[in-house]
Each structure stands twice: as C-alpha cells, then as structure tokens.
N, C-alpha and C positions, 0 to 999 in steps of 0.2 A: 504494500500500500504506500505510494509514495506522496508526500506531502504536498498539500494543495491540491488535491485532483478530484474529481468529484465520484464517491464511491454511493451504490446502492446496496443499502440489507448488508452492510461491515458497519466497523469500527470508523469513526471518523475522528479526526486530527484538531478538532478544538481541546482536548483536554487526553493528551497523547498517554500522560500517566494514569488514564484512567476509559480507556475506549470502550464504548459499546456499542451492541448493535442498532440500526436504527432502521426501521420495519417501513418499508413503502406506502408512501402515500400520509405518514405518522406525523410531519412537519406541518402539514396545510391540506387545502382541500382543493386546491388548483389542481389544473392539467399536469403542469410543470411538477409539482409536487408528486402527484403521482405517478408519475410514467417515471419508469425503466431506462428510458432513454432519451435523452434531448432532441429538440425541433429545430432542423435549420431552416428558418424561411427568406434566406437571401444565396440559395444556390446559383450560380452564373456557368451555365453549361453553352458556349457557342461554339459550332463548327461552321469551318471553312472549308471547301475544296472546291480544286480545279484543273484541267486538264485542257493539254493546246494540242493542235495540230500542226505538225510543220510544212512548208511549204511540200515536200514530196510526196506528202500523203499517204508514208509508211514510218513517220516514228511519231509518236505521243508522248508526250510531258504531263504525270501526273502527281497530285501531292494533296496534302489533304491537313486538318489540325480539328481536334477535338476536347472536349470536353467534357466527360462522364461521370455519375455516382452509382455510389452500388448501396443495393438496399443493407438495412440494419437488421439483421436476423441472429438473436441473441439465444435463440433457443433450438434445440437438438444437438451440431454440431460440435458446440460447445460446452463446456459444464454448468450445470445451471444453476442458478441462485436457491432454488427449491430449498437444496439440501443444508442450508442455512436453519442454524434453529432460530426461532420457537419452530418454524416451517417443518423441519424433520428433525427427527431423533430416531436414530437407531441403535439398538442393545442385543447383544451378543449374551444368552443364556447358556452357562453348559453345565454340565453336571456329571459325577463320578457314575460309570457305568455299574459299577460293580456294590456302589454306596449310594445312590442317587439320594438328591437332595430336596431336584425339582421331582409337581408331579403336576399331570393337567390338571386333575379333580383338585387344586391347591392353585391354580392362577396362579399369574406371575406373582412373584414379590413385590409388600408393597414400596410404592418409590421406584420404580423399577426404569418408566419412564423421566424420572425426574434430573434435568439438564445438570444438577448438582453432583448428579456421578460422573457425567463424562468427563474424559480427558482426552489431551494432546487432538482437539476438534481442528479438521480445515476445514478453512469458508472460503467460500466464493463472492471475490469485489468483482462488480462492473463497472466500466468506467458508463458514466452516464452523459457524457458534455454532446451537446448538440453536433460535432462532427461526425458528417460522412465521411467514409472511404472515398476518394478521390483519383480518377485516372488520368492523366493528358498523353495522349495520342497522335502521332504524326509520324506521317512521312511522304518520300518525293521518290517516281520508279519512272523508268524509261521504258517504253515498250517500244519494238520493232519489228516489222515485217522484212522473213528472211525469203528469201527464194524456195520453191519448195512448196509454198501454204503453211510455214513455219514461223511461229510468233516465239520472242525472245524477250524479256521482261527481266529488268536486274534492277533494284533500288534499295534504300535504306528505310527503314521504320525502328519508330521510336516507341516508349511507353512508362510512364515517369506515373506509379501509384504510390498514394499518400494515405495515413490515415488507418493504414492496414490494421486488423483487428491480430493484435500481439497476446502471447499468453505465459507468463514467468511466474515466480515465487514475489508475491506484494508482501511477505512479511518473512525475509531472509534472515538467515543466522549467519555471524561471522567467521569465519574459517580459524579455530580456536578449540581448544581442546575443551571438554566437558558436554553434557549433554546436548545435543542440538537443539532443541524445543526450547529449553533454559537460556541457550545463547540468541535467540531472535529476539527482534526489536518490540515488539507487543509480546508478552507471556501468556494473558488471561483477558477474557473482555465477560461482559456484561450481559446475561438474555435479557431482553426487552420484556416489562411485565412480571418479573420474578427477581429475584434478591440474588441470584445466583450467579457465579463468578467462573466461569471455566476456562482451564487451561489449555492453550490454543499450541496449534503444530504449524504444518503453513497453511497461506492463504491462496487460492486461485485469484493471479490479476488478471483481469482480460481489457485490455487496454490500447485506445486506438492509435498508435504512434510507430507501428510496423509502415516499413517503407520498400521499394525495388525500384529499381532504375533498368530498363531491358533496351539494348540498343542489339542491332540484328540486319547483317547484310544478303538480303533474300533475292534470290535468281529464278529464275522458271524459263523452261523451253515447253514451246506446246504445238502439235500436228496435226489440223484437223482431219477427220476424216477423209480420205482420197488414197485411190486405186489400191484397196484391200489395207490399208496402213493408218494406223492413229495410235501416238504416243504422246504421253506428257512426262516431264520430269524436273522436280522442283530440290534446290536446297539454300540449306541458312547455315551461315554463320553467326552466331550471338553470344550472349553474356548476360546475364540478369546478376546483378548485384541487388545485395534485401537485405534487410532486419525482420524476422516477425514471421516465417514459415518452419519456424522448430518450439518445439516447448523450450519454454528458457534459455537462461542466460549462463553462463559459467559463472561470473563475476556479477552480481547485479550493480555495483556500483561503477561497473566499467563494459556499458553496454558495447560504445563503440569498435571492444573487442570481439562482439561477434558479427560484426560486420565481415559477410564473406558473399561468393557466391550462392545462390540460393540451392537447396538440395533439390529443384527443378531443371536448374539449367543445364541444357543440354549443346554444348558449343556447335558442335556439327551435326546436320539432320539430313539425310537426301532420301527421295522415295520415287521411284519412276515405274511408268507403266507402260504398257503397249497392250495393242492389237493387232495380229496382224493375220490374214486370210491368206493360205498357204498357195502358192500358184498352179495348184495339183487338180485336172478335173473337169468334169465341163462347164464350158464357159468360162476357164482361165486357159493361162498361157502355157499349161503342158496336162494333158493327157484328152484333150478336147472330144479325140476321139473315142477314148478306152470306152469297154463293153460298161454295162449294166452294173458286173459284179466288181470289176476294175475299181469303178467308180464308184461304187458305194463302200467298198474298203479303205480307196485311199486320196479320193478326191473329197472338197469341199469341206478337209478341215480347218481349224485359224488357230491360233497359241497366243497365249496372253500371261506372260510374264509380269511380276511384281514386286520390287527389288527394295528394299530397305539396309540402311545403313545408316549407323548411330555412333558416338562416340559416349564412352561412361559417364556413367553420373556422378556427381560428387559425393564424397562420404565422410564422415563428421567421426571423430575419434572419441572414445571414451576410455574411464576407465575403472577397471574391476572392483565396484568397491567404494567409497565416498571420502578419500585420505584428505581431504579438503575440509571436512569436520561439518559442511555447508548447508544438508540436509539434501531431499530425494531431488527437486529441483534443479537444471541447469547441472547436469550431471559434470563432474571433471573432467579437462581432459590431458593428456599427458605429456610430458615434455618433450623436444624436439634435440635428438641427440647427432645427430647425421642426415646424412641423403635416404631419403626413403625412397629413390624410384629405382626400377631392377632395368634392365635393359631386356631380359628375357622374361619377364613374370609368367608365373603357373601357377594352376589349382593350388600347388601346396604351399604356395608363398607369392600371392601377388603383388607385396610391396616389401621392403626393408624391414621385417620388425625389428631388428636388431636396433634402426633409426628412433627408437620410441621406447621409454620408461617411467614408469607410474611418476606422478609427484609427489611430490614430500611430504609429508603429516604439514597440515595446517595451511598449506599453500595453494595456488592456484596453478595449474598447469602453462605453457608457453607455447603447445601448437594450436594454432589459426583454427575457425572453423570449416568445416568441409574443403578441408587439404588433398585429400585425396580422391581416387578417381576408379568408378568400378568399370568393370567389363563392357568393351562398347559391343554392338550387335550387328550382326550382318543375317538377313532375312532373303531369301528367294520360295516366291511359291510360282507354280506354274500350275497355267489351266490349257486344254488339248478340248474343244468344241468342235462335231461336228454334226451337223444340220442337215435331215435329207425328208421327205415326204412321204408318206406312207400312204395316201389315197388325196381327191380332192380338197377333203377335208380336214386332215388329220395329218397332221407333221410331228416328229420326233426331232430330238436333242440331245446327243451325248456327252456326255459332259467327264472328263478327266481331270482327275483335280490331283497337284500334290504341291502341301501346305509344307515349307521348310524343306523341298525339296532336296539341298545340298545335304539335310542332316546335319546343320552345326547348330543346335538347339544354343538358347544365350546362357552363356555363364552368370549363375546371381550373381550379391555382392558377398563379398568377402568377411570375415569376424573382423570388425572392428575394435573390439573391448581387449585392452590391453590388459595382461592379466589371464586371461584365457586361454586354456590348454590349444582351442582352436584359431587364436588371432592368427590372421591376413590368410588363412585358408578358406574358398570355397568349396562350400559341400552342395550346393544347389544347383540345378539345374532348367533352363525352359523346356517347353515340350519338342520332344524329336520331330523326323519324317511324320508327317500325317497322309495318306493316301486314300481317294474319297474316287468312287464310279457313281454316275447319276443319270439316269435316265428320264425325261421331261416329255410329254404329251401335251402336244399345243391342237388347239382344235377350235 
C-alpha cells in the first residue's frame, strides 16, 4: 500500500500507526463514495490517418495516430476484494483422527467465525483513482506494386500503453532477518464494526501504473490469386519494453529495477503461406490428355504449405527458496556470476548455470528481469487437396493434412529456479507429427 494512493476495503494512511479497514461506500453516500472505481469524464481519444498516392500509381504512403482506453474490469481476472473481511472469513477445522474432538451433532465451536482468531490475513487494495488504461498508437508503411500481381508493404508501428493495471506486495517486508509478517510495514489492522485487531501477512496491490512501450518493424509480401498460385508472407521485428505483466517486484522500493522486456515479446515472428494448384491434369499444363483413371489419381491436386518461425521468449530467473527474508511476493532473483549464453545449448543445459548463484541471506539478487531466452520455434504443416466430381450434383474433396510435418515439435522452457536439481534443463515438449485424411461431400 503505498502512500497517498487511493485504496478500496484496506487500511488507509491517515493514521498509519493505527490502519483499518474501511468498507465501500462507509464515507458518504455519493456515487464517488461508492464505486470501486473512479470516473474519468474528460477522456480525449483522437485519431488521425492518411494515405497518398504517388504519381505512378503503384506505391502508397500510409500512417495513421490514435488514441484509445480500455475498459476497467476489476473483477474475475484479478483477485478480488471479496475476500476482504468482514466480507469473508474462512477457518480451517481439523481434528485428531484417532481422538477426534470435532463432531457435526456439536456444531462448530463457539467463536469459530470470529475475525479475532485469525492470523497472518492478506487483503486485497484497489487502486480506485479515476484513471484508464491508456494506448497511443501509430504508424507510417509503404506499400508497392511489384510485377507479378505482387504487393510488398514494409513500415514501422508504434504503441506506447499507460496506466496498465500492475499487481505487487502493497504491504512488503524488508529483507532482514526475523519473521517476515513481523518485519512488514503494517502488522495488524482493524475489522470495520468489531473491536478486533488482526495480524496481517501481505497485501494484494492492484494498481494502475504498469507501462510498455512496443516499437516493431513489420514487412509483408502478398500474391493474389493468379494462374493456380497465391501466397502471402509477413514478419516483424520488435521489442516491447513494460512494467506490470508479472506479479511483483523483486525490490518494491526499486521498481525501476524491473524494468525489462516484457515476458510477451517476441523479437522475431515470420509466418507464410501458399496455395498453389499443381500443373498435373486436365485442363492444366501437363497431362491434359491422361485417361479417366490417370487423372483422377494424379491430376487436379494443389498443396498449401504453412510455415512458422519464432524466436524464444524471455525468461525471468528465480530462486529456490526466499534468502531475501522478503516474503512470497516479487520472488528473488539471483546473482549474475558470468556469461550465461552457451554457443551450443541443449535439453540438458540450455544456458550457463554455472553463470548464476543464489543471493545472500538478506539481500537482493543482481540479475535483470527476463535475461534470458527460451527455445524459438520452427513450425511447417502441409495440406495435399484434391477436388474431383462425382455426378452433376455431388463433388468430393480430399483433403491431406500433416500438422508439424518436419517432426520438430517446440522445445518448452527450461527450469529456471536456481536451486533446483532440474535448472536450465528442458523436460517438455510440443506436440509431434500430427497426420489427418478427410474426406468432404459438397453437394
């Protein structure tokens, strides 16, 4: 819970040595008072775009600039205030098997619900301030007309989101030897309506101030359909730099340090396709004449290829264990001792771990977030279509299909948790060869 910030159903910061909870809508009887979330009514969303023709009448200039919000939806995805007491209480009853103490025909004990037993309680703060999530949007792309009936498209796009809903420890302990719960900044707060005082663990913040910055140089070639042949094939290069797509922070007081890129960004991405109708048959350019049987074994197929290629995703180090003293939160992670890239990486070591060792009792670890980089992907499926007639009315469609045709199914990611019998090994796998026969009646 950081100071000044406007929290719903927590502890609020007018009398820090003495916090309680304070129950929605409990202040006043306004809108404002009640709601969960603030009202922005001076949003300013405009977009621009435009697009020229040049004098030859085969390249286009286009570009564009935006301005968008995203709805506020504080409930499912998130953890939700609910479990806030008075709102919820839950108790854990056990009893000796063998001496039992409980019995149902005896109800629970009395007090059983009462907020005065429990201990080491997390609560859920929302931040409540009137800000959206915000995106601005832009970019400028060249298109041209190649020879062929071949369009060629390369430009830059932009995408700068603000406001991002972030989610860390709001009531952190300092990395300090002694109990964790005892070393956080609040101990104990107050239920609303009762005398009772309970001792708190952490707090879920959910809090709008996650950021990304995405810049992305994207290409595309495309074919339209003509003499049996149509392909497209697109790819990007980018970088999304963010705050606020991982739980927590390592350091809450030195957020800056997790600024990395985002465990989304995928720097290289290319995906291409085709069509193409094989020149076999009648009515193409070789077997025009073959018989009946000729031609329905081996005319009038087409193949349609689907090729994918990925580089790894980033991967966020941890480590075994919480020697940072800091609680569950913004796990550790661990220092940087060497080069951790291999030149030859394998299932059984796909980075350096020699490069990496726990941190210290009480300290904060020294490597960056999402330093490293899992397995990139290479995908081909092919499909083998061919189409023939079976009376006036009734046409057939056979269909060949094979999914990951090469067999190189993708390598997961690798153990990251330092500490672990299994770190920088992969043990997972994507799905192999898939091989699919289909038979279609069109009529």
């Amino acid at each position: 819970m950081a100071k000044n910030n406007k929290i719903a159903n927590f502890a609020i910061d007018s009398d820090p040595a003495n916090p309680q909870i304070i129950p929605a809508g409990s202040q006043g009887s306004s809108y404002a008072d009640r709601a969960l979330q603030g009202v922005d009514y001076h949003q300013f969303a405009p977009r621009f775009g435009f697009a020229y023709s040049l004098p030859d009448n085969k390249t286009v200039l286009r570009g564009g600039y935006g301005i968008f919000y995203s709805n506020l939806t504080t409930a499912g995805g998130m953890q939700s205030m609910e479990i806030n007491p008075p709102n919820h209480l839950r108790v854990n009853l056990t009893t000796n098997p063998t001496n039992p103490t409980l019995f149902l025909d005896q109800g629970f004990p009395a007090g059983a619900l009462s907020p005065a037993d429990a201990t080491n309680v997390e609560l859920v703060s929302y931040d409540t301030s009137g800000i959206w999530p915000m995106a601005q949007e832009w970019n400028f792309n060249i298109q041209r007309e190649l020879p062929g009936g071949i369009l060629f498209e390369v430009g830059y796009f932009g995408n700068k989101l603000d406001h991002m809903w972030r989610q860390f420890d709001g009531n952190p302990a300092s990395p300090v030897p002694g109990n964790v719960n005892a070393n956080r900044r609040y101990t104990s707060v107050l239920v609303p309506g009762t005398t009772d005082t309970i001792s708190l663990a952490d707090v879920i913040r959910i809090q709008k101030d996650g950021y990304s910055d995405y810049n992305a140089l994207q290409a595309k070639v495309e074919k339209r359909y003509s003499k049996g042949l149509t392909f497209i094939g697109a790819y990007q290069y980018s970088k999304t730099i963010g705050l606020g797509d991982t739980t927590g922070v390592q350091n809450p007081l030195d957020w800056a340090a997790d600024r990395s890129v985002v465990s989304q960004n995928m720097t290289r991405h290319f995906v291409g396709s085709a069509v193409y109708e094989l020149p076999f048959g009648k009515g193409r350019a070789f077997g025009a004449n073959w018989n009946r049987f000729a031609n329905g074994v081996l005319g009038g197929w087409s193949v349609g290829p689907i090729v994918t290629v990925d580089s790894g995703l980033p991967l966020n180090l941890t480590v075994d264990g919480n020697p940072s003293n800091s609680g569950p939160y913004g796990a550790d992670r661990p220092n940087v001792v060497g080069n951790w890239q291999l030149p030859n990486p394998t299932v059984q070591e796909w980075f350096n771990t020699a490069a990496f060792v726990k941190n210290a009792p009480y300290t904060y670890g020294d490597a960056g977030r999402n330093i490293l980089r899992g397995p990139g992907l290479f995908n081909l499926d092919l499909a083998a279509h061919k189409q023939f007639r079976i009376s006036e009315r009734f046409t057939a469609q056979l269909r060949l299909e094979s999914f990951n045709a090469t067999n190189t199914p993708p390598l997961g990611a690798p153990n990251t948790v330092v500490g672990s019998p299994q770190f920088g090994q992969i043990s997972t796998a994507g799905t192999p060869r898939d091989n699919q026969i289909g038979l279609k009646i069109l009529f």
